[in-house]
N, C-alpha and C positions, 0 to 999 in steps of 0.2 A: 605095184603089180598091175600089169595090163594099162598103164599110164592114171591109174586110179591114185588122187592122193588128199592127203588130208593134212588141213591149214587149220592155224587157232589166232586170233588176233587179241591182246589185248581193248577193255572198254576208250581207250582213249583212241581210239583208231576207228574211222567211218572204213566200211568197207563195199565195197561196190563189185561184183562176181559176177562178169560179164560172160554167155555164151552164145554161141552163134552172130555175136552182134548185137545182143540185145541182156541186159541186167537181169537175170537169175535172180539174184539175191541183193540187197543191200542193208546195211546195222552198220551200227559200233559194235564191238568184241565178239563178232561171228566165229562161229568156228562147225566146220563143213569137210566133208569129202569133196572132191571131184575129179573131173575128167581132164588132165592137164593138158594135151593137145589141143582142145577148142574152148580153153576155157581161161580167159584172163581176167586178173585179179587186183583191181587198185586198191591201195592203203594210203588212206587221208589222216595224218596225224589233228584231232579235232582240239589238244590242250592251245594255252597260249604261248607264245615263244617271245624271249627277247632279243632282238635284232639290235648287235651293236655295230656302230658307224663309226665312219671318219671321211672326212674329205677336205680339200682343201679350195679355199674361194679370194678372189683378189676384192680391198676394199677399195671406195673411191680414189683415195691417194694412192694406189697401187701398190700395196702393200698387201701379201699373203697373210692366211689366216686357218688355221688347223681347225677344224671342227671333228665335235667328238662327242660320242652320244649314244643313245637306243632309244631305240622305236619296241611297244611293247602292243603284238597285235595275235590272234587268234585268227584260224579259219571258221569264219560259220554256213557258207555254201559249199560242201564239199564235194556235189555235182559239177557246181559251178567251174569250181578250181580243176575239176578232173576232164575237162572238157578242154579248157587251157595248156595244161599243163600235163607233163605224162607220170603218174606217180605207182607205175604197175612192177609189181615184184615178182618174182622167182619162185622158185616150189619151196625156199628155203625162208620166204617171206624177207626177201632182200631188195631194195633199189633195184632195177636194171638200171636206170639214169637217178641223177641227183638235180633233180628239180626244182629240188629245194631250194640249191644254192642260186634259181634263175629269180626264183618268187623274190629270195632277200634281197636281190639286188635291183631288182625291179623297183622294191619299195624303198630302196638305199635311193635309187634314182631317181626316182619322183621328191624324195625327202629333200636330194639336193638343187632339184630345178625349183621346190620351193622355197628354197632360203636363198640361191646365189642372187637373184633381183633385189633382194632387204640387203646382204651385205657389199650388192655393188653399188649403193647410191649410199653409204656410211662412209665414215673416218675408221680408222684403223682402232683409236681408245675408242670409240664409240662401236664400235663391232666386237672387240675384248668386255663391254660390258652388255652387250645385249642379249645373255641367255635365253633369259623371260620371252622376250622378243621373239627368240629365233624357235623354240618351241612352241611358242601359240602359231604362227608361220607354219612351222611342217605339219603340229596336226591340221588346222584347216586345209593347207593343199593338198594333205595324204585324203581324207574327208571327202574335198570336192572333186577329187582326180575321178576322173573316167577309165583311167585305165586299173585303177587301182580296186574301181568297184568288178570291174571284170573280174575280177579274180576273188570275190566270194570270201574276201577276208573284210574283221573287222578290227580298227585302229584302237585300242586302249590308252596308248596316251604318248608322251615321246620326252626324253630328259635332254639334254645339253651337260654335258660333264664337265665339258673344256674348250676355252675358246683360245690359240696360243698364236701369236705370232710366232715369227721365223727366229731360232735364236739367237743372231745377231739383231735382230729389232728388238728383240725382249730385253737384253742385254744394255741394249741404246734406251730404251725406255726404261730399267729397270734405274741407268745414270739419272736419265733425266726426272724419273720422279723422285732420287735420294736427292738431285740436286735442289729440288724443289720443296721436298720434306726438311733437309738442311735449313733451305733460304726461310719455313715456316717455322722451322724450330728457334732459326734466329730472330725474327719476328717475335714470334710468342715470346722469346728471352727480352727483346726490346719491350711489348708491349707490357710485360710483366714488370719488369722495372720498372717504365712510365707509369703504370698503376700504382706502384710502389711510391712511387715521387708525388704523383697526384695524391694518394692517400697520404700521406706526412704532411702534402698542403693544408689538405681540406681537415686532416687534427691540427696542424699549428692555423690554421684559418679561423675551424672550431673555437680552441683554445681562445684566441684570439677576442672573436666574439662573444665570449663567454666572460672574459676580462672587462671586457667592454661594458657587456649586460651587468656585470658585479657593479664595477663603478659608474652605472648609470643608476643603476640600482641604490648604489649607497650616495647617488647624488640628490636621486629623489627622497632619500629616508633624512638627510642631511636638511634638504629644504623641508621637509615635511615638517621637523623637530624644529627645524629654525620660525617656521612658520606657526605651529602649535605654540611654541616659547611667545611669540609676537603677541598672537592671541591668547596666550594664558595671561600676557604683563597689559595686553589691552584690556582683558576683562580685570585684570586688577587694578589697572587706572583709574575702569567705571565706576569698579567694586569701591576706593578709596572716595571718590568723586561722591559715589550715591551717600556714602556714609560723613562724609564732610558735608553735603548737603541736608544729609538727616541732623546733623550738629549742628550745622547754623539753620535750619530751621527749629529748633528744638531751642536751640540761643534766642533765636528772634522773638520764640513762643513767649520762651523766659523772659524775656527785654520787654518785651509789650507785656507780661503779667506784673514783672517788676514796677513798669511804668504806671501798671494801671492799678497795682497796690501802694506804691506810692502816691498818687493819687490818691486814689482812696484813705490811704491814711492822712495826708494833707486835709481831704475834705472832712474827716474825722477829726482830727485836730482840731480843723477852723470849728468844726458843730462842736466839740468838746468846748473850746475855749470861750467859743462866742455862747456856749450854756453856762458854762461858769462864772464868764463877766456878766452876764445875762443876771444871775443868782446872786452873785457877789455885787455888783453895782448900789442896792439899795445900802451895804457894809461899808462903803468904800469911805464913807463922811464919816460914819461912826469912830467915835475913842474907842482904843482897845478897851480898856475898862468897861466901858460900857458893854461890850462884846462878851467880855469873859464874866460880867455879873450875868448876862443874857442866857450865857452855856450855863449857869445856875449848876457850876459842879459842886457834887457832895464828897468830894474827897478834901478830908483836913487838911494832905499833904501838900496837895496844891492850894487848897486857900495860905498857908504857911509861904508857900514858896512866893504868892502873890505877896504876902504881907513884906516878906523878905526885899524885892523888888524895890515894893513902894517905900522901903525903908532905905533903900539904896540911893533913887533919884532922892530922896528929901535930906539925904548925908549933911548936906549943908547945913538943913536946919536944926539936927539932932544935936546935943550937947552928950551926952552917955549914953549908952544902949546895955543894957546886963543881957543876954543871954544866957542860962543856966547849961552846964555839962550836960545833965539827963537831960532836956530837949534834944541837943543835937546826935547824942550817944540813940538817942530813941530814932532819929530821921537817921543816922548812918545805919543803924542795925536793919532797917523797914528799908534802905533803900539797895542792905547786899540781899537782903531774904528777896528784895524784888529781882534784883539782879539772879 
């Protein structure tokens, strides 16, 4: 009524209520009467937005390359940007223009003047793996760009989603790396065998060695026992030797005891007999008779058997001799009682 009107903005929106030329009012989430004829109103969206991309860059070998991605960036000078850029709406709180669309692609543009110099001096596989790459790239150019700080925004970060060749190259590369996955899988199939072959060596190798080890083994245990047998019959040759030596010196002992009790009895002998001729000598002249009146025996028996004797040597001279029964029945009976 009377060009009087009234606007509400949500908090996520900077707003800037310009009159006459000069800023009335400015917030987030205003909301105000005014004078619509002299009074215009920009709305600065303050959240963050994400800005999805594509574009397309040739690699050193001249081969295209799809890129494909978002940039993830917020306004934080909403002055700044409103100075740039026209972002004033309607009594209905609508766009008059879409500015918006000038901002994204400002920063679409800058994102690709920082990548197209990295993927023109690459290979085509080497541009399909440089994600990493090509994002650290756009943020520092988005960052360092001057035109980019003009505009009162701040960068939060940037992804890479897809890097595609053309798909006749995809298609060629997709052959050429089955061909080459193939050519590896036959390799691996070769090499696995050869492992296989090499391992059967190195057990019958093993084996082998281990046979070897046995019968070196049991050649050492062979001489060892051969060797201890040598020296068990050496120590028993000693063993036989020491004890044949202890025999004939124990012989020898014997032989020289023998010798020297023979001896000794020889010298005893000769002192026996040269005492006895020694004692008997003065005898030796003598009659027995004389001898045996000398032994002065008192046995009858023997004076009788003397008498006997001398009756024998003198036979010649006797003419009869009587002997009585009881004498001799007396000397038989006295001689079994002696018996």
């Amino acid at each position: 009524m009377f060009g009087i009107k009234h606007i509400k903005f949500d908090s996520m929106t900077y707003v800037l209520h310009f009159k006459n030329g000069t800023i009335k009012r400015e917030g987030r989430g205003l909301s105000f009467f005014y004078f619509a004829p002299n009074s215009p109103i920009a709305a600065i969206p303050m959240g963050s937005n994400d800005l999805p991309f594509i574009f397309n860059e040739s690699t050193n070998d001249y081969q295209t390359v799809n890129i494909q991605g978002q940039i993830s960036y917020k306004i934080s000078n909403p002055k700044t940007l409103a100075d740039v850029l026209d972002f004033t709406v309607d009594d209905n709180g609508l766009y008059k223009k879409n500015d918006i669309e000038k901002l994204n692609q400002r920063i679409i543009n800058e994102a690709q003047t920082a990548t197209s110099s990295f993927i023109h001096e690459i290979k085509l596989k080497d541009a399909i793996r440089s994600a990493k790459s090509i994002e650290d790239r756009i943020l520092a150019g988005l960052k360092k760009s001057e035109a980019i700080g003009m505009l009162g925004i701040d960068i939060l970060g940037t992804n890479i989603l897809a890097i595609q060749p053309t798909p006749e190259m995809l298609r060629a590369l997709e052959t050429e790396t089955r061909e080459k996955l193939q050519q590896e899988a036959d390799q691996a199939i070769y090499e696995r065998r050869n492992f296989a072959v090499e391992q059967e060596r190195r057990i019958k190798e093993t084996e082998l060695n281990t046979e070897i080890a046995v019968e070196e083994k049991q050649k050492q245990i062979a001489e060892k026992k051969m060797e201890s047998e040598v020296q068990k019959a050496d120590n028993d040759r000693k063993l036989r030797e020491m004890k044949l030596a202890a025999d004939i010196g124990v012989e020898n002992q014997r032989k020289l005891l023998i010798e020297q009790k023979t001896a000794n009895d020889i010298k005893e002998a000769e002192t026996q007999g040269f005492v006895i001729e020694t004692t008997l000598k003065p005898y030796k002249d003598i009659d027995w008779k004389t001898l045996t009146a000398l032994n002065n025996n008192p046995d009858p028996k023997f004076n009788i058997t003397l008498a006997f004797r001398e009756l024998a040597e003198n036979a010649g001279k006797i003419g009869n001799l009587n002997i009585s029964p009881e004498l001799l029945d007396t000397l038989l009976n006295e001689k079994r009682e002696y018996k």
